[in-house]
N, C-alpha and C positions, 0 to 999 in steps of 0.2 A: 306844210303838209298837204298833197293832195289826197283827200279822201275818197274811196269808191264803195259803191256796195254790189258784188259781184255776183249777177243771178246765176245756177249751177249750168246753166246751159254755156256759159261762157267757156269754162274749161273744159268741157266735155267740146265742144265744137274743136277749141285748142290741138285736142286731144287727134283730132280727127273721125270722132265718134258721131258726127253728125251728117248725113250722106248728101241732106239737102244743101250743105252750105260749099262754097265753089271756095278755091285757094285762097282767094283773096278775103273773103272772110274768115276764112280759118288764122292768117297770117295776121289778120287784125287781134284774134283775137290772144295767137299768140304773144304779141306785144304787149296787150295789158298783160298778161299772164309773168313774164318776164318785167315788166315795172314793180309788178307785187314781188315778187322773188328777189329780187334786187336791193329796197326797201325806196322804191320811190313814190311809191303809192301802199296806202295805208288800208286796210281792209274793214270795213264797217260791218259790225255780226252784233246778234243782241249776246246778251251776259246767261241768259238761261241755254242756250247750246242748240238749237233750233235750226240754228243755219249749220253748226258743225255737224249735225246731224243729218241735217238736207246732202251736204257736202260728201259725208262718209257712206249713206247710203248709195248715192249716185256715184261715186267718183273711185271709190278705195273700199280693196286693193285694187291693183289693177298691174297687174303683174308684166306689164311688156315697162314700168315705167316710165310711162308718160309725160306732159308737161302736167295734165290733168294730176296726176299725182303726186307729182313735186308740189302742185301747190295747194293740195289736200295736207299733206305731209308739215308746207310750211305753215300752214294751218295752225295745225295744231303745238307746231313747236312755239310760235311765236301767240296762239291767242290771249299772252299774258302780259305782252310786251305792247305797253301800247304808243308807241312810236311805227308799229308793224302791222297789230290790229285792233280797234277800237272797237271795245264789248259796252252797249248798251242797254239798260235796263229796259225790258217793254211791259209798261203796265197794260192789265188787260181789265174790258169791265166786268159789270155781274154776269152778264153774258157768256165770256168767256173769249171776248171779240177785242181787239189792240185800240186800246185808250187813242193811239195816235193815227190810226189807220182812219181816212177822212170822212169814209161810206160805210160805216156799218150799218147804215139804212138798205143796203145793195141797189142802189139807184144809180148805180153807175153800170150803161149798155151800149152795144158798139150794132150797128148793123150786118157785122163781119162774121160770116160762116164760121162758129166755133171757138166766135169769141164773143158770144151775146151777152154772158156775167164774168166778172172779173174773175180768174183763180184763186179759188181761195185758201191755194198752196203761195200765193204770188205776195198775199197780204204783208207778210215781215218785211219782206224789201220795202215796202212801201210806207209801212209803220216806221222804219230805221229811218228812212230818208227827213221823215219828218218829226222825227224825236232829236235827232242828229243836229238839222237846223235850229230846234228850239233850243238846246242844245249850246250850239256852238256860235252860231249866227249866219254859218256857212252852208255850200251845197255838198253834199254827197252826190252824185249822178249813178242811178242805176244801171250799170252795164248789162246791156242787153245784146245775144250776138245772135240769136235763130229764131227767135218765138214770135211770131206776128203778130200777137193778141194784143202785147207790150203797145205797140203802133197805135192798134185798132183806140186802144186808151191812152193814151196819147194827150191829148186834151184833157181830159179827167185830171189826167197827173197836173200838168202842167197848171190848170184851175187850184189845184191844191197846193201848188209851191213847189211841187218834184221836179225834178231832170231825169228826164231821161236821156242816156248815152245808147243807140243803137250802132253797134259797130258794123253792122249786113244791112243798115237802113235799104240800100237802095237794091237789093236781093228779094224783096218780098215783093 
């Protein structure tokens, strides 16, 4: 099984919804898009609905169709099937902040124009990757196809045991 945890810019990029990204990253990202659709790659989301929500406000409907849609759509048909997608529990603390997310101190900053504190819409991918691992023993890699910020943290992750998969790496 390879596992991924799929940030929503990916299928919106897929989609051709993102202006900044050039063919060839769109065409990347169509690829993952079409492994998940296929069942070659298995989709990482937590069990509380968080990312289906990320997914359905961004993505769906979206009435021309899309690939963005097809795999909003496989989403939800499959998030029970877990050979398709893998729902994990995210415990969170008193706070209200992801038990597994590595900085809830927020001491993780980048020098990079607009990406000085981490997103703290970005947190779940980052929580899954490493509940996932504890988990499984395995990597998930964060697909990531447009967002620079990803990059700017980069290191951060990496210090914490994450992958990141940037599919437009060399676009930013």
């Amino acid at each position: 099984m390879i596992a991924k945890i799929i940030d929503t810019n990916v299928p919106l990029t897929a989609a051709g919804l993102n202006s900044n990204a050039s063919k060839r990253c769109q065409l990347s990202c169509v690829s993952i898009l079409e492994a998940v659709l296929s069942g070659l790659v298995t989709v990482v989301i937590d069990s509380e609905g968080e990312c289906l929500r990320e997914y359905n406000r961004l993505i769906y409907p979206d009435f021309k169709g899309s690939l963005a849609e097809q795999f909003m759509l496989n989403m939800l048909q499959y998030h029970t099937v877990a050979r398709r997608v893998r729902s994990l529990d995210l415990e969170r603390d008193k706070t209200g902040e992801y038990s597994d997310y590595p900085d809830n101190n927020n001491t993780w900053t980048t020098d990079v124009n607009r990406c000085e504190r981490f997103d703290p819409d970005d947190k779940k991918w980052v929580a899954l990757a490493v509940r996932f691992k504890k988990d499984t023993g395995a990597d998930a890699p964060i697909v990531n196809a447009a967002d620079r910020c990803w990059l700017a943290f980069e290191p951060h992750l990496q210090s914490a045991g994450v992958k990141l998969e940037a599919l437009c790496r060399d676009e930013r």
